[in-house]
C-alpha positions in Angstrom: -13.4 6.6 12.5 -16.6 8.8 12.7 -17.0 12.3 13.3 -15.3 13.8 16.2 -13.3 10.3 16.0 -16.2 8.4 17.1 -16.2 4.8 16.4 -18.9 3.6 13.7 -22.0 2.1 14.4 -21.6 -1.3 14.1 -23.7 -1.8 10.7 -21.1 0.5 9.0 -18.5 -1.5 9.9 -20.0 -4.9 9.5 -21.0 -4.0 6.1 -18.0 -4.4 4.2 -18.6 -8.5 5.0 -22.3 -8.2 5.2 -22.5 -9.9 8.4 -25.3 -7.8 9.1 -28.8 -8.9 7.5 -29.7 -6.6 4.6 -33.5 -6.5 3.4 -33.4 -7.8 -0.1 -35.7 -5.8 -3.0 -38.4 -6.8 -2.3 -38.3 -5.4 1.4 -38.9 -8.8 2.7 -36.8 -9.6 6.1 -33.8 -11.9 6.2 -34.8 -15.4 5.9 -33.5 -17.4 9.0 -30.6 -19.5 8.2 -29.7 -17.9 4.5 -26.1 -15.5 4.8 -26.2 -12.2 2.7 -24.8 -12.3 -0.7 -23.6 -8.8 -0.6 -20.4 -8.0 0.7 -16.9 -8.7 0.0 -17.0 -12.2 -0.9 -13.3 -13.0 -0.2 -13.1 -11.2 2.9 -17.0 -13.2 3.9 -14.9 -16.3 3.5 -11.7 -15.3 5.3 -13.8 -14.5 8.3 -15.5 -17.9 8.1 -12.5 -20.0 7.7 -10.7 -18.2 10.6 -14.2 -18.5 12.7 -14.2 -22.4 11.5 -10.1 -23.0 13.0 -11.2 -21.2 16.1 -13.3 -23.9 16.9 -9.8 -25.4 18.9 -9.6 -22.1 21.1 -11.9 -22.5 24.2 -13.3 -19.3 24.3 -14.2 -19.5 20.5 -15.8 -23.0 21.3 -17.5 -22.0 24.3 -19.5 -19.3 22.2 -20.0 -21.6 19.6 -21.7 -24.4 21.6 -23.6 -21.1 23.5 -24.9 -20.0 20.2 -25.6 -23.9 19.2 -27.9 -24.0 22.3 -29.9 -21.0 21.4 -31.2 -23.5 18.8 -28.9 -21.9 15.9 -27.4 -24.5 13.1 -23.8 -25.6 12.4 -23.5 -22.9 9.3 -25.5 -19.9 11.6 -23.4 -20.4 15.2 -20.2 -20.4 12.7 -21.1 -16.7 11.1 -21.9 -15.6 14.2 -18.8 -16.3 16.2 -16.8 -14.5 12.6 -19.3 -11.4 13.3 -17.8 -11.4 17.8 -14.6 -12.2 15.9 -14.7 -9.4 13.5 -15.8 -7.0 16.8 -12.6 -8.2 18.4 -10.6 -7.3 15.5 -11.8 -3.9 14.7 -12.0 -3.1 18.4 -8.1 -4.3 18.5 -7.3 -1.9 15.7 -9.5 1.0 17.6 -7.7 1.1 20.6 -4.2 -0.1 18.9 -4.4 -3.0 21.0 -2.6 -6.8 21.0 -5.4 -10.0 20.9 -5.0 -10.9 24.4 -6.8 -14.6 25.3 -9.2 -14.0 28.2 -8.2 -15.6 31.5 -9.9 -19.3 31.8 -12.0 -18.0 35.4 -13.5 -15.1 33.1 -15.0 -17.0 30.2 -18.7 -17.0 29.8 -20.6 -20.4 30.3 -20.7 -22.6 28.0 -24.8 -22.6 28.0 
């Protein structure tokens, strides 16, 4: 937790994966489609493996095929549903919470 136990900003906590994109040396931006080679590289691949077995869950797969529409490939929809993933679990240990599967009627579309 933050100060005054405020939540960190999302960058802090994202960084221990490097799910969020990092200018490199040479203060170029990110290049589309290339993953961060800093970070925890154990815990990079734990969230991608668990963001790959989701694929069965319908919520999972509904954000997956949303992000897949947006034009992004296989590799970039699948480290961005371990980033809303990641979200979920942190915010679960925030608030000392259970995972709790969202009701079918409540789901986002599917694109």
């Amino acid at each position: 937790m933050g100060p005054a136990g405020q939540a960190p900003a999302a960058a802090t906590r994202h960084s221990p994966a490097a799910s969020v994109p990092a200018p490199n040396r040479r203060s170029r931006p990110p290049r589309p489609g290339h993953t961060s080679r800093r970070g925890n590289k154990k815990l990079k691949r734990a969230l991608f493996l668990s963001a790959f077995a989701a694929l069965h869950n319908p919520p999972s797969r509904a954000y997956y095929d949303r992000k897949r529409a947006e034009g992004k490939r296989h590799n970039q929809a699948l480290i961005a549903l371990a980033r809303r993933r990641s979200d979920v679990l942190f915010a679960m240990l925030r608030d000392g919470t259970l995972y709790q599967d969202p009701e079918p009627g409540k789901l986002p579309p599917a694109a």
